[in-house]
C-alpha positions in Angstrom: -25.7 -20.2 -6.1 -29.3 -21.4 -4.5 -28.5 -25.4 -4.1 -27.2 -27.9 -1.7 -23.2 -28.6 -3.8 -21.2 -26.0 -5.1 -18.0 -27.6 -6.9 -14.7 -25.4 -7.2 -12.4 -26.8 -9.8 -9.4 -24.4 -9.6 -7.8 -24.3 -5.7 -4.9 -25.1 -6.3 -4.5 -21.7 -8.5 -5.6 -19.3 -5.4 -2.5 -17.1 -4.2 -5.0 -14.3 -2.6 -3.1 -11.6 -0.3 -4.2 -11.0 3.0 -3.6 -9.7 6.2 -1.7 -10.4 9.8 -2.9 -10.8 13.6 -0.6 -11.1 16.4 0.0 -14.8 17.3 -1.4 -14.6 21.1 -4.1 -12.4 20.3 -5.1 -15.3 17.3 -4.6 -17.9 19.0 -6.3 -17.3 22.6 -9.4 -17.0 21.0 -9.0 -20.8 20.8 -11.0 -21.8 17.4 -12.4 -18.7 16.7 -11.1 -18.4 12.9 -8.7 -15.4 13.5 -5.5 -15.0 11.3 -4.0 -14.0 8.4 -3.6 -14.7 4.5 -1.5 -16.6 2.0 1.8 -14.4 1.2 1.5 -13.5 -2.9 2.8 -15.7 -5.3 2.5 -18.7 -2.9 2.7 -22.5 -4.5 2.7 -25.7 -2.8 5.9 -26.4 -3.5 7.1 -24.3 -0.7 8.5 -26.3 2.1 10.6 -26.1 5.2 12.0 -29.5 7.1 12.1 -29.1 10.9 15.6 -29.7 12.5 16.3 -28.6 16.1 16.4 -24.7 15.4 13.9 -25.1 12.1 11.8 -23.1 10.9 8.6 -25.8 10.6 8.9 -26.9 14.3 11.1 -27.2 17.0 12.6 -30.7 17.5 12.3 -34.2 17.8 12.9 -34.1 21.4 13.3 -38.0 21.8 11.3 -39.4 25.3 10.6 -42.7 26.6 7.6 -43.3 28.8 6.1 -46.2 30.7 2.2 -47.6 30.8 0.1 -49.4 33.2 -3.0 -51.7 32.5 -6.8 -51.8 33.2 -9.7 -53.4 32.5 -13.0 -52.4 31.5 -15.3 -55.3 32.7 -13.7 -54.4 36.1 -13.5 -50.5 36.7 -17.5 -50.3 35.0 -19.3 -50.3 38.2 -17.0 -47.7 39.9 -19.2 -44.6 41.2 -19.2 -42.0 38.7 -19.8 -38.2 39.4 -22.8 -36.1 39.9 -23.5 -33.9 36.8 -23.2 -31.2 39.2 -20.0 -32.1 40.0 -18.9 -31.9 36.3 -21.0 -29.0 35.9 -18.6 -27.5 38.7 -15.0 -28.5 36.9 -16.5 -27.2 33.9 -16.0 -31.0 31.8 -15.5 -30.8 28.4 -15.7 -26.6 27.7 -12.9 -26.6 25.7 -10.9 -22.9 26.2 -12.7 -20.2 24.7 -14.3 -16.9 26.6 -14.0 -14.4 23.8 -17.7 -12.9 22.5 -18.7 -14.8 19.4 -20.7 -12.3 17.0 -24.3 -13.4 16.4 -24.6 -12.9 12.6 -27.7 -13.4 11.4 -28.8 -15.1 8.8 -32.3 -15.3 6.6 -33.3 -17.0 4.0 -35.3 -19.8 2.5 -35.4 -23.0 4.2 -34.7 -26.0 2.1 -36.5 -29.5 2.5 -33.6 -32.1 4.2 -35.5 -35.0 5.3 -35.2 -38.9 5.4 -36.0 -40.3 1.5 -36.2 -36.5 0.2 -34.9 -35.8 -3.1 -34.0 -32.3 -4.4 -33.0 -30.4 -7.6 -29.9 -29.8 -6.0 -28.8 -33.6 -5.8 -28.1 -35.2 -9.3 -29.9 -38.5 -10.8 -27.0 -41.0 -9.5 -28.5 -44.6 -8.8 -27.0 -45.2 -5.5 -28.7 -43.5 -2.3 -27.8 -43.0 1.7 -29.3 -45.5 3.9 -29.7 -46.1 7.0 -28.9 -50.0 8.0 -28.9 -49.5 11.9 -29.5 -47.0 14.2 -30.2 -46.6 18.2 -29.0 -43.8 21.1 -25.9 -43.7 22.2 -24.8 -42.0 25.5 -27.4 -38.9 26.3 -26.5 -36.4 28.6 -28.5 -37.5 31.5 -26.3 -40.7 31.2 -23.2 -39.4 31.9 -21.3 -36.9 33.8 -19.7 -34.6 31.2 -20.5 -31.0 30.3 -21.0 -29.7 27.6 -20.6 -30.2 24.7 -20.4 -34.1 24.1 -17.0 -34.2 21.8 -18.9 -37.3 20.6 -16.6 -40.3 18.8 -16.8 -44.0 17.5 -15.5 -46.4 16.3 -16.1 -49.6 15.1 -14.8 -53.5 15.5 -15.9 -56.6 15.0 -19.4 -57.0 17.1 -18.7 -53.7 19.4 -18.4 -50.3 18.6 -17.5 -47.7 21.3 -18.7 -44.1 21.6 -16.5 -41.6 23.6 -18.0 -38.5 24.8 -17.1 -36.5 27.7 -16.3 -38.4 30.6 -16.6 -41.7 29.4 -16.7 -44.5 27.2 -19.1 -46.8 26.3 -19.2 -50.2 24.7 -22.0 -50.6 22.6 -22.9 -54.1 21.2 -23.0 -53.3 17.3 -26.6 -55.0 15.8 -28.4 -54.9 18.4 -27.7 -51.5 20.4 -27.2 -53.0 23.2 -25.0 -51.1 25.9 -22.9 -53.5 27.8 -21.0 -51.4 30.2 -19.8 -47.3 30.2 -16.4 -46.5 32.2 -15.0 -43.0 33.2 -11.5 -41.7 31.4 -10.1 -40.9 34.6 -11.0 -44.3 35.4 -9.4 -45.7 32.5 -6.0 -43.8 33.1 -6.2 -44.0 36.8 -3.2 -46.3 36.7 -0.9 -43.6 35.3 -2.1 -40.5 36.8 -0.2 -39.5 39.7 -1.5 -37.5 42.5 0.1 -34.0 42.4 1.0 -32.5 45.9 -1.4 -31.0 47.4 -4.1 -33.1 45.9 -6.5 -32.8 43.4 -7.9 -29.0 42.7 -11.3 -30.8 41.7 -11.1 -34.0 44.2 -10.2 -36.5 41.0 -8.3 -36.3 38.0 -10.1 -34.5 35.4 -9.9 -35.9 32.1 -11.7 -34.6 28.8 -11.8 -34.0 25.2 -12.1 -37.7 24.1 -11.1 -38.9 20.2 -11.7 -42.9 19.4 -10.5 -44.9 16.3 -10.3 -48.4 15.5 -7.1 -49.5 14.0 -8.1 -52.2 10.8 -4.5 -53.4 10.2 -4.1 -54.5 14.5 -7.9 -55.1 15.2 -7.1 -52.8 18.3 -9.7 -50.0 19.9 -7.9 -46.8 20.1 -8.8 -43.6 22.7 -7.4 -40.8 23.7 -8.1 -36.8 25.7 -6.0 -35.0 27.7 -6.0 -34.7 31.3 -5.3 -31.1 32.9 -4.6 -29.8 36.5 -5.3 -26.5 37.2 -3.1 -24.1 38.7 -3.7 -22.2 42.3 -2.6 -19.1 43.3 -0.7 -18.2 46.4 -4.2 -17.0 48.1 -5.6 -20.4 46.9 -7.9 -19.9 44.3 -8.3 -21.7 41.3 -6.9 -20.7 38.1 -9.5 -21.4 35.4 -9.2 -22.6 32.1 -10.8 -18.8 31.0 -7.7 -17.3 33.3 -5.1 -19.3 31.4 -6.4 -18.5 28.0 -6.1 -14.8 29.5 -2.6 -15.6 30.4 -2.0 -16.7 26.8 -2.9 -13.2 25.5 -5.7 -11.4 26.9 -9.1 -10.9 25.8 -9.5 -9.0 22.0 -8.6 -5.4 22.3 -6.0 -6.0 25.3 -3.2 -5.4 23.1 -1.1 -7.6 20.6 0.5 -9.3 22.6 -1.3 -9.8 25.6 0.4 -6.7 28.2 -1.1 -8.3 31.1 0.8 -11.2 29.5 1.5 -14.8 31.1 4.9 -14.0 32.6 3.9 -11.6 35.0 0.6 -13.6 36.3 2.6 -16.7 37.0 4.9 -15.3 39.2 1.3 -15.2 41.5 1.4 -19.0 41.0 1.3 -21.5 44.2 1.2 -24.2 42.0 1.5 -24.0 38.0 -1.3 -26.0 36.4 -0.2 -28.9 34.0 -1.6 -30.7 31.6 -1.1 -34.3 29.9 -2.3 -36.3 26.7 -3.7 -40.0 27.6 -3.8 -42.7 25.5 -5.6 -46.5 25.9 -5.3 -48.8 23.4 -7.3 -52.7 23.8 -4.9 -55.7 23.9 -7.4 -57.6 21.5 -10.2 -56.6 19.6 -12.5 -56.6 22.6 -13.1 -53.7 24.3 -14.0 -55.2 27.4 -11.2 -56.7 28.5 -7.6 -55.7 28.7 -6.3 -52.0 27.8 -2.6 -50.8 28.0 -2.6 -46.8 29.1 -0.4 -44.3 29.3 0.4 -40.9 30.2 2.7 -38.4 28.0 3.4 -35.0 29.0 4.5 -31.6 26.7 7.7 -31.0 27.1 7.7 -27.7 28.9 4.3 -28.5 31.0 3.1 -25.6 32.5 -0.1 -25.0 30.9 -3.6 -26.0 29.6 -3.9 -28.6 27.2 -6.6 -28.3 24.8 -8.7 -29.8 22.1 -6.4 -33.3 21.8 -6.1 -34.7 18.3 -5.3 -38.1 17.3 -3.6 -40.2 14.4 -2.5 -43.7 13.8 -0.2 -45.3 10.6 1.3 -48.7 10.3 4.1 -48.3 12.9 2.9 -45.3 14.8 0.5 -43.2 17.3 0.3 -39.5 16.5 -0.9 -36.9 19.1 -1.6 -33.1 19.1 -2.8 -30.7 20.7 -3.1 -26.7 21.8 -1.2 -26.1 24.3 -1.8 -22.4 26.6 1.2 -21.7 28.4 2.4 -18.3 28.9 2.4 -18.6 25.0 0.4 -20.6 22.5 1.9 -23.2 20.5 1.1 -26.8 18.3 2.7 -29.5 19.6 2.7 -32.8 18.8 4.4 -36.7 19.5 4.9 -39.5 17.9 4.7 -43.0 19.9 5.7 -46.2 19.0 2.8 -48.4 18.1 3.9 -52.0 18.6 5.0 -51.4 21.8 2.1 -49.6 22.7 0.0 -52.6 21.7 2.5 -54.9 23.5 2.7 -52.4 27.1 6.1 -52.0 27.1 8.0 -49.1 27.9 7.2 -46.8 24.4 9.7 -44.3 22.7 7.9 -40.7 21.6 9.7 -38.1 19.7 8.4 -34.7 20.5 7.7 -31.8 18.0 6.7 -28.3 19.2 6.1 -24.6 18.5 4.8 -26.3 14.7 4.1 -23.5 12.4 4.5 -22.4 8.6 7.1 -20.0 8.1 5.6 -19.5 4.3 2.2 -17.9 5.6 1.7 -15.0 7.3 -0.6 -16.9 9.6 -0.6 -19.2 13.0 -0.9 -22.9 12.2 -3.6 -23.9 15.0 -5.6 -27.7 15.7 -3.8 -30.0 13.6 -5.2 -33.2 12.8 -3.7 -36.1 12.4 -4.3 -38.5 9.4 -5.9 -42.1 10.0 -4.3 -44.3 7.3 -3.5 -47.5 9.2 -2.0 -49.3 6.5 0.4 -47.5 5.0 3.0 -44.2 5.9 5.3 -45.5 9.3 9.3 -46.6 8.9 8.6 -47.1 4.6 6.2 -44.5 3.8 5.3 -41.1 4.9 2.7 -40.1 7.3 -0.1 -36.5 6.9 -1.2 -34.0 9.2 -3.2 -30.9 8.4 -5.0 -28.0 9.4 -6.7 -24.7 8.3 -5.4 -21.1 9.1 -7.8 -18.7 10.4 -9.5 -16.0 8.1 -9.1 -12.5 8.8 -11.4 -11.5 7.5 -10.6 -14.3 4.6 -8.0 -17.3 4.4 -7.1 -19.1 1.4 -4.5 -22.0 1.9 -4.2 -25.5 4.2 -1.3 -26.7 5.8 0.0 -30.0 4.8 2.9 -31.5 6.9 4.5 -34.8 6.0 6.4 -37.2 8.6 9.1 -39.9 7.8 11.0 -42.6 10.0 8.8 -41.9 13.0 10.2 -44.8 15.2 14.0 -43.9 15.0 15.2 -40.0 13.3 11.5 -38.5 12.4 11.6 -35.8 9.8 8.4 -33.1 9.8 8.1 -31.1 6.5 5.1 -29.1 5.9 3.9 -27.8 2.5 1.1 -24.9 1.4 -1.6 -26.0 -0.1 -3.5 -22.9 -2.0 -7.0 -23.0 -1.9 -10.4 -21.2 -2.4 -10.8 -18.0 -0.4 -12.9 -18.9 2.9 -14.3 -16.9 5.4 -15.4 -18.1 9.7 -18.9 -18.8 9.4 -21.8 -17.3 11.5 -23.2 -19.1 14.4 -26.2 -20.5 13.3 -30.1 -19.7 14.2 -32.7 -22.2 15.9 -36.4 -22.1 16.1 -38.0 -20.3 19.5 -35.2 -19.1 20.6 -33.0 -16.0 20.3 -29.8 -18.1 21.2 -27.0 -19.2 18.8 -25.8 -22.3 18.0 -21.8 -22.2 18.1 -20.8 -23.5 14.7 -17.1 -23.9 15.9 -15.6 -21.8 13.5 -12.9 -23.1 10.4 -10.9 -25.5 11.9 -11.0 -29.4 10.7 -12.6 -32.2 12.7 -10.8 -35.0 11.4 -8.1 -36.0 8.7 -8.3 -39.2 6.4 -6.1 -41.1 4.2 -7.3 -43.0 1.3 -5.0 -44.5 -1.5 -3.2 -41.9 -2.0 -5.6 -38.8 -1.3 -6.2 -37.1 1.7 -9.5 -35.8 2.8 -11.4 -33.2 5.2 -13.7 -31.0 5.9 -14.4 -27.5 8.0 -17.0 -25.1 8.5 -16.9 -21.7 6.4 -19.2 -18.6 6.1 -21.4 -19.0 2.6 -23.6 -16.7 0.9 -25.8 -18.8 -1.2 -28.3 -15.9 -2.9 -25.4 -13.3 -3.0 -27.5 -11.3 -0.6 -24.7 -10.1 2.1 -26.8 -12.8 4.5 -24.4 -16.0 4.8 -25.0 -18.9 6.7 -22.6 -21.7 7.9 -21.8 -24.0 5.3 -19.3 -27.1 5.0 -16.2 -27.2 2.7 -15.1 -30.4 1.8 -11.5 -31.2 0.1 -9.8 -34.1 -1.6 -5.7 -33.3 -1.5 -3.6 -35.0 -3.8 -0.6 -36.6 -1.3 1.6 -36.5 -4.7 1.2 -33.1 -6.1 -0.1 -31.4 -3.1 -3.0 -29.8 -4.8 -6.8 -29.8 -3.8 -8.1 -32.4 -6.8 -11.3 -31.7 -5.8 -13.6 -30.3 -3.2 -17.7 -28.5 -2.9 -19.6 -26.5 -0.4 -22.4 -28.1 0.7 -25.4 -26.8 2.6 -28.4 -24.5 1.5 -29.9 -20.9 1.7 -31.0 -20.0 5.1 -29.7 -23.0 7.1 -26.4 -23.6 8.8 -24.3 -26.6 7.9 -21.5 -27.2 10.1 -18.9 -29.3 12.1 -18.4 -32.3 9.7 -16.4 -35.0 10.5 -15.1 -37.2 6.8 -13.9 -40.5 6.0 -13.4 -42.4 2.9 -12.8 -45.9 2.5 -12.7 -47.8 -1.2 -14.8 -45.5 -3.6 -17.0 -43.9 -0.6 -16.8 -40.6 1.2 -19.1 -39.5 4.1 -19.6 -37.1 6.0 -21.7 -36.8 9.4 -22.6 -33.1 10.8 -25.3 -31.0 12.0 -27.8 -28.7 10.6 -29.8 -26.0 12.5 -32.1 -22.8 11.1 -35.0 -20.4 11.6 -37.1 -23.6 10.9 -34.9 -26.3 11.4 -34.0 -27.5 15.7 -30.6 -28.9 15.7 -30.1 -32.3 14.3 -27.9 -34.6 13.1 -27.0 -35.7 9.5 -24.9 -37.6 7.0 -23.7 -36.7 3.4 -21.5 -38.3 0.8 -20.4 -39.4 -2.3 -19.1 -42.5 -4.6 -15.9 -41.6 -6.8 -17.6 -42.1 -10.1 -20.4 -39.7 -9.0 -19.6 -35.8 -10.7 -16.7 -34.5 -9.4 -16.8 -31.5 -6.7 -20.3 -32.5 -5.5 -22.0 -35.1 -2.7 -24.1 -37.2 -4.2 -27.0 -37.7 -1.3 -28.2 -36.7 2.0 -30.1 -38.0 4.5 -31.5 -36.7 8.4 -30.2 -39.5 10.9 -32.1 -37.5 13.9 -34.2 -34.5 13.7 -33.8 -31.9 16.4 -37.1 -31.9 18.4 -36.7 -28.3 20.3 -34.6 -25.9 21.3 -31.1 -25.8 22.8 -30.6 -23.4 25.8 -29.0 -24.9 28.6 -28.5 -21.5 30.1 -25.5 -20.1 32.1 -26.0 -16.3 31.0 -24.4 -17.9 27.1 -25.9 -16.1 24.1 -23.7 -19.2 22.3 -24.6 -22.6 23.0 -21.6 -24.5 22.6 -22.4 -27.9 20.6 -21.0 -30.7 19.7 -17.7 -29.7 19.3 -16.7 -32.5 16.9 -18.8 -35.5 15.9 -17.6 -39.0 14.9 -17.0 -41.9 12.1 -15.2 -45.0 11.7 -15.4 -47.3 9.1 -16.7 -50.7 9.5 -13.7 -53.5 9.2 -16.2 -56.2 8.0 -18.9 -54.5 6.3 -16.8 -51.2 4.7 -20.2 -49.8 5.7 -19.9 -46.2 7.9 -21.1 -46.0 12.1 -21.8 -42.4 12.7 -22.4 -40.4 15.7 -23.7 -36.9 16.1 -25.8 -34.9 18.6 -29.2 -33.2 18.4 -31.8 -31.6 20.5 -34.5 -34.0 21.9 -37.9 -33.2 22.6 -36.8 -31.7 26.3 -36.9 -28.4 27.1 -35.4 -27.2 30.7 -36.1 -23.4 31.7 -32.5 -21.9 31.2 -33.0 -20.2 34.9 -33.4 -23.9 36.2 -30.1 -25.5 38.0 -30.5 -28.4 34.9 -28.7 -27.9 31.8 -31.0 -28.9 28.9 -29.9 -31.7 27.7 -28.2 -33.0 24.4 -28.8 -36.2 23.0 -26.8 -38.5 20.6 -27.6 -41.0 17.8 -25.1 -44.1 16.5 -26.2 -44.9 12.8 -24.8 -47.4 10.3 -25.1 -45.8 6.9 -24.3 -46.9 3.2 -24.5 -46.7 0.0 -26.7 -49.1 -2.5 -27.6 -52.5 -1.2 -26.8 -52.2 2.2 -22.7 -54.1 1.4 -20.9 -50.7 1.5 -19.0 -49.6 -1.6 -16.1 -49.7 0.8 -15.7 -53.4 1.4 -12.5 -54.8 0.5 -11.0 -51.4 -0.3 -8.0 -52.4 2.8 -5.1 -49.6 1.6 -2.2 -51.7 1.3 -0.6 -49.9 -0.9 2.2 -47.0 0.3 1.9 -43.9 -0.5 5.2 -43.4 -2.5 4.3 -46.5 -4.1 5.6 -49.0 -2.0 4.0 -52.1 -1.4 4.1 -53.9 2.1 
């Protein structure tokens, strides 16, 4: 195929066999798309429920934790840390050292530029705009790493973009950025000091996700907050060294021989890690914000790449978690008192996994449907499986009663054959772009369907040359079958970390493109339901990359982005977007400065500038209650 959508109209018929890679060896890698393939004669109909002793999970494992308080107006003007200082406790790299091979990929470089139309994009009558646009936080604004692990979301008159190590407050129309405040500011009041003291002087806290709950009018954040461990001599055990622990590098064996069990016993103090979760008391963020602190049940590890969901009654957290070894776990958290600050009940689920794949279940995400699933309905999670050297099937868990006797189920759900796409090319430059490999960014509920979107390895001309490319999917909640779902991107150029939501009849979809000819920018995609099935119906660039990304360190791989954001707006139904490109800066990679990332927050719609989404509030349950 040689154009920007290619539809697939028969997932749900994909059984394909595969192959099988030990579960520490997988899973260190930490998002590189390792694993193994659907077992023959698969359907989706294949379930397990998780019980204490299950096969799905392990638990619940019932909790009860206490919050504290802050503001925002007040803790704003606290110092923040040198970039240096960040730079030094690594902020924001989420757990990865494994050797990323540099594909390469050639081709012809397609036109993708503001008011562009191609052959590949049909004759519909609405078309992407933009309505609003300005920076949001750069990376000479604030003290995180790399990358940015940018997020938004939207409320009435302020948005918020999260990024690593802070968030700011952002008045909506006019761009206007009213204050910025640290995360370990913001959970200061539930962080305790561990003995000994800090390993980094401060509580480091990373890995930011944002969402704006429409039924309670509340802002939503949460990351993860991690302690390293020391060793009896006193050094520092790295994030790198606990991945190690985990498993061991590729090649080390199967199952890690130098494995975690033997290096800990070297262990003065074990590093820890927690989630962290803030939620506003009212639909200002700059006033009040109730926080708290929830730990993994066994914590002796590193937390990693945080994940976060929200229905009508409940919070829902995940994450990786690298102990000796590596497991899904996730909680569920009472909402109301959340949003109230009392004392909150969670109900732990660990070791989650898919006893009907031959494969490790890895960064599960959450669904965001705000007004239905909780105590009436049932709530979604989902993630990919990690080709080796192809996958074919999602993972599809459902959650019921989560305030008093949850129940975790989790279904197959078959689809087209999928391969870890190549790190992508840049102009000038003989260094990579990381592309972040097949696992989802996000998960969204809309009446009923369920969509998201990863990053997979496409050959457009059938040439043996593929490039990164993004797969998008609309899963039937009912059936469990993939109703619809494309590949979007084009010959030469990479395509990758999207980040979906769909509201009313819209679907978007913010993520970046980079190639031979193309520095990495930032850009939004989507359709309207009555547009042809299995294809976006428009594009548009939101920032074009202005030069080359190199910030240096000895990396071939420049880590980006690692997830970008979206959040619908609860007025308008029209979409805020946030992304990050290379601006017109270019820092020798010798120098002691990182070159720098920038970021762009941009409104966009469909049509008239009223989004298609207005109005479209999903009241309706999805087993066909009504509230």
């Amino acid at each position: 195929m040689d154009g920007k959508n290619s539809g697939w109209e028969s997932e749900a018929n994909d059984t394909n066999d595969g192959f099988r890679l030990g579960r520490r060896r997988a899973l260190q890698l930490s998002g590189l798309g390792i694993g193994s393939m659907a077992i023959p004669g698969l359907s989706s109909s294949s379930v397990r429920a998780a019980e204490e002793g299950g096969e799905c999970a392990e638990g619940p494992f019932e909790r009860t934790y206490s919050g504290g308080s802050v503001n925002f107006g007040r803790i704003a003007s606290r110092p923040k840390r040198t970039a240096t200082e960040a730079k030094q406790a690594g902020a924001g790299e989420p757990a990865s050292e494994r050797e990323i091979e540099a594909s390469r990929a050639h081709g012809q470089h397609g036109r993708h530029r503001h008011e562009q139309k191609h052959g590949w994009w049909g004759d519909g009558e609405d078309e992407l705009s933009i309505l609003t646009e300005y920076d949001g936080v750069n990376a000479e604004q604030t003290s995180g790493g790399v990358p940015s692990d940018s997020q938004i979301a939207a409320g009435y008159g302020k948005v918020i973009h999260a990024v690593n190590t802070q968030v700011a407050v952002f008045n909506k129309r006019s761009g206007h950025k009213e204050l910025s405040v640290q995360l370990n500011d913001i959970f200061a009041p539930v962080i305790d000091e561990p003995e000994g003291g800090y390993v980094y002087g401060e509580p480091f806290v990373f890995d930011p996700r944002a969402r704006y709950d429409r039924r309670e009018n509340r802002f939503v954040v949460a990351a993860v907050q991690y302690e390293p461990g020391i060793t009896e001599d006193g050094e520092i055990v790295t994030r790198e060294e606990m991945e190690e622990r985990a498993g061991g590098e590729p090649g080390e064996g199967e199952e890690g021989e130098d494995g975690a069990e033997t290096a800990a016993e070297t262990l003065e103090r074990p590093p820890r890690g927690w989630w962290v979760v803030a939620v506003s008391e009212t639909p200002n963020p700059n006033g009040e914000w109730n926080v708290y602190r929830i730990p993994p049940l066994d914590n002796e590890g590193l937390v990693d790449y945080p994940t976060l969901g929200l229905d009508r009654d409940a919070i829902y957290l995940a994450q990786n978690f690298f102990g000796e070894d590596v497991s899904v776990t996730m909680v569920t958290l009472d909402k109301e008192a959340i949003y109230r600050g009392r004392d909150t009940t969670g109900y732990h689920f660990t070791d989650l996994d898919n006893p009907n794949v031959e494969r490790e279940d890895f960064t599960l995400q959450p669904a965001l449907q705000p007004f239905s699933g909780g105590q009436h309905g049932t709530f979604y999670l989902l993630d990919s499986t990690f080709p080796n050297p192809t996958a074919s099937a999602l993972t599809m868990w459902e959650l019921t009663d989560p305030l008093d006797d949850p129940t975790l189920e989790c279904h197959t759900v078959p689809v087209e054959e999928f391969a870890y796409p190549p790190t992508a090319e840049q102009p000038d430059s003989e260094k990579r772009i990381d592309t972040l490999g097949t696992r989802q960014m996000n998960l969204d509920y809309n009446d009923g369907s369920l969509w998201t979107a990863h990053t997979i390895a496409y050959d457009w001309n059938g040439d043996g040359e593929p490039v990164a490319a993004i797969k998008w999917y609309e899963v039937d909640t009912r059936t469990r079958q993939v109703v619809q779902s494309g590949v979007y991107g084009e010959p030469g150029t990479s395509y990758f970390i999207p980040t979906i939501q769909s509201d009313g009849d819209t679907t978007i979809i913010t993520h970046n493109v980079s190639g031979p000819d193309t520095y990495p920018s930032m850009a939004v995609a989507g359709r309207t339901e009555w547009y042809d099935r299995n294809k976006l119906e428009d594009s548009i660039v939101v920032e074009e990359g202005k030069s080359r990304y190199d910030y240096g360190e000895g990396e071939d791989v420049m880590r980006w982005g690692d997830y970008n954001g979206i959040s619908v707006d609860p007025h308008t139904g029209t979409f805020w977007t946030v992304g990050q490109y290379s601006p017109d800066i270019d820092i020798d990679p010798a120098a002691e400065e990182r070159d720098p990332y920038h970021t762009r927050i941009a409104e966009v719609t469909f049509g008239d500038g009223w989004g298609h989404g207005h109005g479209g509030h999903d009241d309706h349950d999805d087993r066909g209650r009504w509230d």
